[in-house]
C-alpha positions in Angstrom: 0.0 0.0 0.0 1.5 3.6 -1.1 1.5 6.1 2.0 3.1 9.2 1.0 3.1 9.7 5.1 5.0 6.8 5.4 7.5 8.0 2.5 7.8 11.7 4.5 8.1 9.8 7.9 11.6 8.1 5.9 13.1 11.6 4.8 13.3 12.4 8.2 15.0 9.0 9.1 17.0 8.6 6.7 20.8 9.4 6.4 21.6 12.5 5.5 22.5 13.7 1.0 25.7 15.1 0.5 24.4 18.2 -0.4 27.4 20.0 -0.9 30.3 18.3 -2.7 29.7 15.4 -1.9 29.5 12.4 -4.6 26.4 10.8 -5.7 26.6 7.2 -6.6 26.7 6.5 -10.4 23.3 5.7 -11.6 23.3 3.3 -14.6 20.9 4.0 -17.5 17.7 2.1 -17.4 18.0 -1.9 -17.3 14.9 -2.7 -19.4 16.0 -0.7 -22.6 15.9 -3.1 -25.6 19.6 -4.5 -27.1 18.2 -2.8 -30.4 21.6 -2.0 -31.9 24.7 -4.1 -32.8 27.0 -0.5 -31.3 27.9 -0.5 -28.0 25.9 1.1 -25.2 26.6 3.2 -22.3 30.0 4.7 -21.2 32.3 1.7 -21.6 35.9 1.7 -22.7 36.9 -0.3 -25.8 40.4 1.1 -25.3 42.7 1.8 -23.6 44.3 4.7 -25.5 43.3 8.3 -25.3 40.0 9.2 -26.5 40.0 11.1 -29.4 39.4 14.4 -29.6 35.7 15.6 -30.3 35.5 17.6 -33.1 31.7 19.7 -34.2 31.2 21.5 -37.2 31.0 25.7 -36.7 27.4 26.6 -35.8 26.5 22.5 -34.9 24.0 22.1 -32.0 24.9 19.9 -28.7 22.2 17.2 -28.0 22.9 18.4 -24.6 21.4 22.3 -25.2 18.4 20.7 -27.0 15.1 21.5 -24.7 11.9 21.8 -25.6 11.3 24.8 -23.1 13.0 28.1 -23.5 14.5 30.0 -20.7 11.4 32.4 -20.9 9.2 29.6 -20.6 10.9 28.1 -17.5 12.3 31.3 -15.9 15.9 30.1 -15.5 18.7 31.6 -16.8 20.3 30.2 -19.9 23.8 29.1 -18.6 22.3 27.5 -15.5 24.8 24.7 -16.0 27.9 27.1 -16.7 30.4 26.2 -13.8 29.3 22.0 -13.8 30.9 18.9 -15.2 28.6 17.1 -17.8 28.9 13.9 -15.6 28.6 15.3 -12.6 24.9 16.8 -13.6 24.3 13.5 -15.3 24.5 11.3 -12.2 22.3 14.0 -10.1 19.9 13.4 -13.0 19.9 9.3 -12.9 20.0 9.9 -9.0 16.3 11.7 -9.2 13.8 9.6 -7.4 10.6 7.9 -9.0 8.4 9.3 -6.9 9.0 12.1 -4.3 7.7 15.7 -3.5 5.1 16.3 -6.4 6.6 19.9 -6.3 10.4 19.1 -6.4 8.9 15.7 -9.5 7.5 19.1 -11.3 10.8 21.1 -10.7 13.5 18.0 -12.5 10.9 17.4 -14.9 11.3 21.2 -16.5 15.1 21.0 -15.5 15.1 18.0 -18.0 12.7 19.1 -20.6 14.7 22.9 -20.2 16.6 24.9 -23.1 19.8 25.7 -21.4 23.7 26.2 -22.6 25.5 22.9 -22.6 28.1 22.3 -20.0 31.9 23.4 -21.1 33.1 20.1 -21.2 29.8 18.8 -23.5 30.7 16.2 -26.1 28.8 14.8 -28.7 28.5 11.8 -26.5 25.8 13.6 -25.1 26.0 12.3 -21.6 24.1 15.1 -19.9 21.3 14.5 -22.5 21.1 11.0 -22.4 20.7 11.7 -18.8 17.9 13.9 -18.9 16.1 11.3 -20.9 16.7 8.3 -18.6 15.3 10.1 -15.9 12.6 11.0 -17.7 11.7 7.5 -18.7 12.1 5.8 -15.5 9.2 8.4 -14.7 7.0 6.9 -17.5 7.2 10.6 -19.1 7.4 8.7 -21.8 5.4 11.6 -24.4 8.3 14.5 -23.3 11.1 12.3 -23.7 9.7 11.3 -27.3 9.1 15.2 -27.5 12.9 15.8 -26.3 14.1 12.7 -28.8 12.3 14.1 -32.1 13.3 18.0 -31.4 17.3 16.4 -31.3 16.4 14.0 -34.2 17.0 10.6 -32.8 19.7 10.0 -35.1 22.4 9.6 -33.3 22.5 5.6 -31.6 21.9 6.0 -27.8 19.3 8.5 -28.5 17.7 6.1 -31.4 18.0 2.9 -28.7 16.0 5.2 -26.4 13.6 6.3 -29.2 13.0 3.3 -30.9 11.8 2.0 -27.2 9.3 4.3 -26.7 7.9 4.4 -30.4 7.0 0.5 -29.1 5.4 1.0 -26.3 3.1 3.6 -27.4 1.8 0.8 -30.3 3.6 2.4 -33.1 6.5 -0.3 -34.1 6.4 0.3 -37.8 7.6 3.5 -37.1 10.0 2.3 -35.5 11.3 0.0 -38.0 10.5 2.7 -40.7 12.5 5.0 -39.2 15.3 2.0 -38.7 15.5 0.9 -42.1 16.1 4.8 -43.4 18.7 5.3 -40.7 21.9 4.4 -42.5 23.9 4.9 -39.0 21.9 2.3 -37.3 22.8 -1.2 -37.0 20.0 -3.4 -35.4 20.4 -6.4 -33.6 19.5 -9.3 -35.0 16.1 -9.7 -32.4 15.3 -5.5 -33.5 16.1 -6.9 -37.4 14.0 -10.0 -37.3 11.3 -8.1 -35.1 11.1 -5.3 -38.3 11.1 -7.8 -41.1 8.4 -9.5 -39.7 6.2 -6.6 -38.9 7.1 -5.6 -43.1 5.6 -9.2 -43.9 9.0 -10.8 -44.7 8.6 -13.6 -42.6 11.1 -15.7 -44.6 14.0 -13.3 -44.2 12.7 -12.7 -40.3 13.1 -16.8 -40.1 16.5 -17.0 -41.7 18.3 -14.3 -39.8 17.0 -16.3 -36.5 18.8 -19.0 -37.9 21.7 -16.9 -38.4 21.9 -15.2 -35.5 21.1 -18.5 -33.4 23.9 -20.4 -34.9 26.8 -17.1 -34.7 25.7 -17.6 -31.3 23.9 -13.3 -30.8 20.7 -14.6 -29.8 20.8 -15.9 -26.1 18.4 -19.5 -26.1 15.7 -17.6 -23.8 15.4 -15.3 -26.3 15.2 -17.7 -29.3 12.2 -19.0 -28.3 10.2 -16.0 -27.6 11.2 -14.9 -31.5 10.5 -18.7 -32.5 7.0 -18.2 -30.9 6.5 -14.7 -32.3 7.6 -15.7 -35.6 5.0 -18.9 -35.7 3.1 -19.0 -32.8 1.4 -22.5 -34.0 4.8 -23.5 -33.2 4.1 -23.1 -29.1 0.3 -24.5 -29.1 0.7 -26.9 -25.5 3.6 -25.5 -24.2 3.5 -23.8 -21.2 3.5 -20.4 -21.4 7.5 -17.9 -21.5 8.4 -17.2 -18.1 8.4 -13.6 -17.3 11.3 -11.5 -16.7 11.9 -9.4 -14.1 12.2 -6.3 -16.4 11.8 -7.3 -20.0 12.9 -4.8 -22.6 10.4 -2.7 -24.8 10.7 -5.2 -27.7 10.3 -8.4 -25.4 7.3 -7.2 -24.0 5.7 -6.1 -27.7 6.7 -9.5 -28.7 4.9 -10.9 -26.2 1.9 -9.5 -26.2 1.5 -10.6 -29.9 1.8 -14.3 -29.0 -1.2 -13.6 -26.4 1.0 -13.6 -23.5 1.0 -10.1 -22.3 2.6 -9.4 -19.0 0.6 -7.6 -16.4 2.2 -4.1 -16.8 2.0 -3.6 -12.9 4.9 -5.1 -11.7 7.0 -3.7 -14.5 9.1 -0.3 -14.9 6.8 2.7 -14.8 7.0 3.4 -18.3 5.5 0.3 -19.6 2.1 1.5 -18.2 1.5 3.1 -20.7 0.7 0.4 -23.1 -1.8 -0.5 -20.3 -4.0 3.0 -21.0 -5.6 1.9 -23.8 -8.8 -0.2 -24.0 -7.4 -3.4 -25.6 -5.7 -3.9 -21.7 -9.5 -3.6 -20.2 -10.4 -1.6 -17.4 -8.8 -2.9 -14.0 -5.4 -2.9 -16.0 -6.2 0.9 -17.4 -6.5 1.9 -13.4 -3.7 0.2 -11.9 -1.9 1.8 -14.8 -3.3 5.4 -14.6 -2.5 5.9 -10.8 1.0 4.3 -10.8 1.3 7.4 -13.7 -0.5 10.2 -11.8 1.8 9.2 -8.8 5.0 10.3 -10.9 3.5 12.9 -12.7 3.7 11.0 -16.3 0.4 11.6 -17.1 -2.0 14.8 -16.5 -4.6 15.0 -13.6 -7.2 15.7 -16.2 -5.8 11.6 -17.8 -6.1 10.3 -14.8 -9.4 11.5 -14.1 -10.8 10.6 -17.0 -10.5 6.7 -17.1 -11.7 7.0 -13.2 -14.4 8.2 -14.4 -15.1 6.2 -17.7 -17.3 3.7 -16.3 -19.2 1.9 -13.2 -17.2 -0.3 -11.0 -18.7 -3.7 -11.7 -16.9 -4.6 -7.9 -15.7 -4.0 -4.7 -12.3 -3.6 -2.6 -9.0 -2.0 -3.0 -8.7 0.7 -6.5 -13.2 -0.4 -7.1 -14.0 1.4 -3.6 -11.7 4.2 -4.8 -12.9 4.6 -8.4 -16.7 4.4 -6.7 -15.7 7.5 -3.7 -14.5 9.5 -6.2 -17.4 9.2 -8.8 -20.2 9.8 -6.2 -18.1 12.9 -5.2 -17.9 13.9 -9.3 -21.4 13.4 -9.9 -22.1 15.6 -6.7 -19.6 18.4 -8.0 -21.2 18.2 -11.5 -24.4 18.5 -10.2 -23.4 21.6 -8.1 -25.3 20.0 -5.2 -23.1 21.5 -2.0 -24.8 19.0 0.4 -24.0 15.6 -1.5 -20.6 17.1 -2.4 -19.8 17.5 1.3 -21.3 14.3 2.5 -19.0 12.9 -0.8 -15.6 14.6 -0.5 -13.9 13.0 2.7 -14.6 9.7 1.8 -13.3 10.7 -1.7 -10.3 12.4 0.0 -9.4 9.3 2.0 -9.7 7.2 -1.0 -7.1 9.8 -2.5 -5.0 9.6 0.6 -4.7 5.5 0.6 -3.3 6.1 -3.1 -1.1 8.4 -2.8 -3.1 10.3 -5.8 -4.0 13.7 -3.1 -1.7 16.2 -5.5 -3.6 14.8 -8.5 -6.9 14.5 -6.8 -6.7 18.6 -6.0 -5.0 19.5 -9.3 -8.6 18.1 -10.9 -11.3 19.3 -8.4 -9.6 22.2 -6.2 -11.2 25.3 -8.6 -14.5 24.0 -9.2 -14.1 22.9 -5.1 -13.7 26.5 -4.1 -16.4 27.9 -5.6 -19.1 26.0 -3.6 -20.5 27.7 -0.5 -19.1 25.0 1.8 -19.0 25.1 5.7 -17.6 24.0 8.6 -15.2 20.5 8.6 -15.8 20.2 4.3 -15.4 24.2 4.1 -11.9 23.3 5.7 -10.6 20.3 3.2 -11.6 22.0 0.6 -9.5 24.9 1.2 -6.5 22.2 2.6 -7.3 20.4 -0.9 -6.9 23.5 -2.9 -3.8 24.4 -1.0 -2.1 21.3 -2.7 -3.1 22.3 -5.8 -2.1 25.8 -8.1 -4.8 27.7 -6.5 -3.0 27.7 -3.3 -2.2 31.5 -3.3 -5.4 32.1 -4.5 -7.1 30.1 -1.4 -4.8 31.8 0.5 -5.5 35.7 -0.6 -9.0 34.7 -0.6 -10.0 32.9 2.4 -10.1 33.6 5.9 -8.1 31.0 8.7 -10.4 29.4 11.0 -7.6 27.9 13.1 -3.7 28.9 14.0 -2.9 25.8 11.5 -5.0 27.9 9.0 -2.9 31.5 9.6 0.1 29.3 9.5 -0.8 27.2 6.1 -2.0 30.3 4.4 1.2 32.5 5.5 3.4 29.5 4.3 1.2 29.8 1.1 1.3 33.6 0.3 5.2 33.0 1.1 5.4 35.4 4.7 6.8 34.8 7.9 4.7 33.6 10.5 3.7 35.2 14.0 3.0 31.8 15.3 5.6 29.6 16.6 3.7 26.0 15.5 4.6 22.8 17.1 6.6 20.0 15.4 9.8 19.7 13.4 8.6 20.0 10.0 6.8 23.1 10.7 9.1 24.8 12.9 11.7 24.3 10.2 9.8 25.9 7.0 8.9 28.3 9.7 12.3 29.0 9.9 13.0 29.1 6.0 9.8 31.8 5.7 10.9 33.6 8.0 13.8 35.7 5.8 15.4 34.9 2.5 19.0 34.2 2.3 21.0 31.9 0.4 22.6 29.0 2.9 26.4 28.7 3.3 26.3 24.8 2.3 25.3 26.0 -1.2 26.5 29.4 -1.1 30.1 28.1 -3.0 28.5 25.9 -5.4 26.2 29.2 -6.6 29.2 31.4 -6.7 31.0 29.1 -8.9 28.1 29.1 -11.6 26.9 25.8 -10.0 23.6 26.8 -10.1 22.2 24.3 -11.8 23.8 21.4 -9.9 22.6 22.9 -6.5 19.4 23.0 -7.6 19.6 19.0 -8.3 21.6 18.4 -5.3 18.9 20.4 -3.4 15.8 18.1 -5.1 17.5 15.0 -3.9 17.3 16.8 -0.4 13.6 17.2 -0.7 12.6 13.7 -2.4 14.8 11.4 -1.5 16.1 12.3 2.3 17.6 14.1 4.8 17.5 15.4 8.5 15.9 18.8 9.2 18.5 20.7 8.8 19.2 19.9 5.1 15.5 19.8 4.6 16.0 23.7 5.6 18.7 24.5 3.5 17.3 22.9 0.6 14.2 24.8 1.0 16.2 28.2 1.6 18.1 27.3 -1.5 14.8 27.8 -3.9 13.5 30.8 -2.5 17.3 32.1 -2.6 17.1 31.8 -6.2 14.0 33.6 -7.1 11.8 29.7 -7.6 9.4 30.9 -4.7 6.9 28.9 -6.1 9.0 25.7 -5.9 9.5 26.6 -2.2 6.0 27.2 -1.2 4.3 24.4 -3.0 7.0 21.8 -1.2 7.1 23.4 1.7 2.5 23.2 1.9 3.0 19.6 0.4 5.4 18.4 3.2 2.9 19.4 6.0 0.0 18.8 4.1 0.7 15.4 2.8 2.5 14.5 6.3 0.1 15.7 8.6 -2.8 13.7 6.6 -1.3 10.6 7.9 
């Protein structure tokens, strides 16, 4: 059972980030990407001589500058990386957690998806890009990373490995063998070539290259006879079905699911739930699949919502009750009947607690919430709803406190200091932060060396992933240092909000 409580309750336990210079372990590119290409992968020595030395053409673009949102868009300045090591930012990228503080998950998703200056020592290796993509992917945001891959061109063969992976699991594999075949640079494994001949209809050619590639000894036995399977399936009729593995790649898994043994997507990497949104999966598989998404931010509040709310639960128990509390509460906000809504919304809310889904729950309802003439106890979780959501300065501006926790929730909201001195560590720490701005000494060297950007990753770590109070602090003080007030406030509401739910 996710409890985002449980998760908060950890960040204070835990051992403490290096959040100065300290290193972060080297995060390895996603496991279940598909052996689609004959080059090597990943940052591996073939020699031991000197590498060669990079060489662009005047004018050329690095993969790592390419973003798909300008420094207007995001409000950070163009050379945020200026003063960092390309590796350095790419293991703080890889080190981002799955899930963590919806705030800081919003924050490292526009870092990635960003338009920035590559860093000095950027080569067309890419690394920093290819970073940005992984962590985007182990995320299931799946549809920027595509985004991200088609503004570079996906020419280039890590970034086509990446590409060619997510083409398949958003149903579109003769794309991705199109695109193969017209790629003159890319040289497909003999699974990825026998996988695209037979999708073209050349299942003679798709047979003899297994036969090739089994007897040069490229195709490991497991693998044989899934291909053998989805070359003739007739082939398989009595045999027990393929064992599963643990993470099968993008091409396994498509494979497999045209033999009519599809893998439930739920105990699978996050981005392979996506080929468990569409209606061929049916509609327990959709759900399981849409709030594992909404959890990490891979999909929109408004997604989510709408397979929730697609049809009746034909049962009962676990994600059925859920689905059922928040339709009665839909139909009674559709309706614009205050008195259902309010009989509605806490059992709605609880459902939304027990899945970790609050952020996306108040995303959804927290306007059309607010504009009911709610009292007393619903009155209040509305406005504690909408506080989780955008609206929270407006709920904040707007409303009037019917409690200290109120005063101290709305001043934390409207980004002031406080005049009361609350109770518990959490509070009395982003008390502390609100009280005055100032950049803290930990990161203080880091942003005078043009570091910026790497604090600001070393500082999201803090936040998500954990720390005691004092770097919880610091990290905090670190964004409203830098002008991302919003960033502050909306982690700062979500850590007592979420926490003190529990």
């Amino acid at each position: 059972m996710w409890s985002r409580s449980a998760s908060l309750a950890l960040i204070l336990a835990a051992a403490p980030v290096l959040a100065q210079e300290g290193d972060i372990a080297l995060a390895p590119e996603p496991e279940w990407l598909s052996e689609t290409l004959l080059s090597p992968h990943g940052n591996i020595a073939s020699s031991a001589l000197p590498s060669d030395i990079t060489e662009m053409p005047i004018g050329a673009v690095s993969l790592d500058a390419v973003g798909l949102l300008t420094p207007v868009q995001t409000g950070l300045p163009a050379d945020l990386w200026a003063g960092s090591d390309s590796a350095a930012l790419a293991n703080l990228f890889r080190a981002q957690p799955t899930l963590g503080l919806p705030a800081v998950q919003d924050f490292t998703t526009m870092l990635a998806l960003a338009e920035l200056n590559p860093p000095p020592d950027s080569t067309a290796e890419a690394e920093l890009f290819l970073a940005r993509l992984d962590m985007l992917l182990s995320r299931g945001a799946i549809d920027p990373a595509r985004a991200l891959m088609e503004r570079a061109g996906p020419t280039a063969p890590q970034v086509f490995r990446r590409w060619f992976d997510v083409t398949l699991l958003t149903d579109q594999p003769d794309r991705a063998c199109a695109a193969m075949r017209a790629n003159p640079d890319i040289a497909p494994s003999f699974p990825a070539r026998i996988f695209c001949l037979a999708r073209s209809g050349d299942w003679s050619a798709a047979a003899l290259t297994l036969g090739t590639g089994e007897a040069l000894g490229f195709i490991p036995e497991a693998e044989v006879e899934l291909i053998t399977r989805f070359l003739d399936p007739e082939l398989a009729e009595g045999e027990a079905l393929l064992q599963v593995a643990l993470a099968p790649s993008p091409l396994h898994y498509v494979m497999r699911v045209a033999i009519g043994e599809r893998p439930g997507a739920g105990q699978l990497p996050l981005a392979f739930a996506h080929a468990d949104l569409g209606d061929v999966a049916g509609w327990r598989a959709q759900l399981d699949a849409a709030e594992r998404l909404a959890r990490a931010g891979a999909i929109t509040p408004d997604q989510w919502q709408l397979i929730y709310t697609s049809r009746v639960p034909s049962a009962s128990g676990g994600v059925w009750d859920r689905v059922a509390a928040v339709q009665a509460f839909d139909v009674a906000l559709l309706a614009q009947d205050t008195e259902m809504v309010a009989r509605t919304l806490p059992d709605a809310w609880d459902a939304m607690h027990e899945a970790g889904l609050e952020v996306a729950f108040a995303e959804a309802y927290a306007r059309r919430l607010l504009g009911l003439p709610l009292t007393n106890a619903p009155a209040q979780l509305a406005r504690e709803i909408a506080l989780l959501s955008r609206e929270y300065e407006t709920v904040a501006q707007m409303a009037v406190p019917q409690s200290a926790r109120e005063r101290f929730l709305f001043a934390i909201a409207r980004g002031q200091s406080t005049d009361t001195s609350p109770d518990g560590m959490i509070e009395r720490l982003i008390a502390d932060v609100f009280s005055r701005v100032e950049m803290p000494q930990r990161y203080a060297s880091m942003v005078g060396e043009e570091r910026i950007g790497e604090a600001l990753l070393r500082a999201s770590l803090v936040l998500s992933d954990g720390a005691d109070p004092v770097d919880l602090r610091d990290a905090l003080a670190l964004f409203r240092a830098l002008g991302l007030e919003s960033v502050a406030r909306r982690a700062a509401l979500q850590m007592l909000l979420l926490d003190l739910r529990g």
